[in-house]
C-alpha positions, 0 to 999 in steps of 0.5 A: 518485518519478516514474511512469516504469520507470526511477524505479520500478524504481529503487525496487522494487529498494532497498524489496525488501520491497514497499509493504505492508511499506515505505509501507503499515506505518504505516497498518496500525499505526494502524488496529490501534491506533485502529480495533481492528483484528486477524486475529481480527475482519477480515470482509473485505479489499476491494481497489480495483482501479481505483485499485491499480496491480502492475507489474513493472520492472528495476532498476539491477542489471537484476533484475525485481521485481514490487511495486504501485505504488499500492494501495487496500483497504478493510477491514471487522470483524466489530464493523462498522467500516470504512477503507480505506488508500491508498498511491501511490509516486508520490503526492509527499512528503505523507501525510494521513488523512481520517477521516468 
């Protein structure tokens, strides 16, 4: 998406269920497969609040919605382990992990 009002409110309105839901899913689904992450063993969700990015935009219909637009966040388990997830609507068409 381009990071104009237009475009993201655009895609505020046909993903209602907002970007955890619709982007971030995926990358949730790994870190509760490969890194045993549960609601049981979070310590600490820890936003990146330079990075993260909430706006509230009108759409086609002209109804606002409010919804991130990029988000980081780093989680950490009570077994010590550590990752973060970075989400950005307007990131382009490719996803990676990098994994250290």
């Amino acid at each position: 998406y381009e990071n104009t009002p237009e475009s993201l409110g655009e895609c505020f309105e046909r993903n209602a269920e907002g970007m955890l839901k619709n982007m971030a899913i995926h990358e949730l689904a790994l870190l509760v497969s490969f890194y045993d992450v549960t609601v049981e063993n979070i310590e600490s969700v820890t936003a990146d609040k330079e990075f993260s990015s909430m706006q509230t935009l009108a759409g086609p219909s002209g109804e606002e919605r409010t919804d991130f637009d990029k988000i980081k966040f780093t989680i950490k388990t009570k077994t010590g382990k550590e990752v973060s997830v970075a989400a950005d609507r307007c990131g382009g068409t490719d996803s990676y992990a990098a994994v250290t």
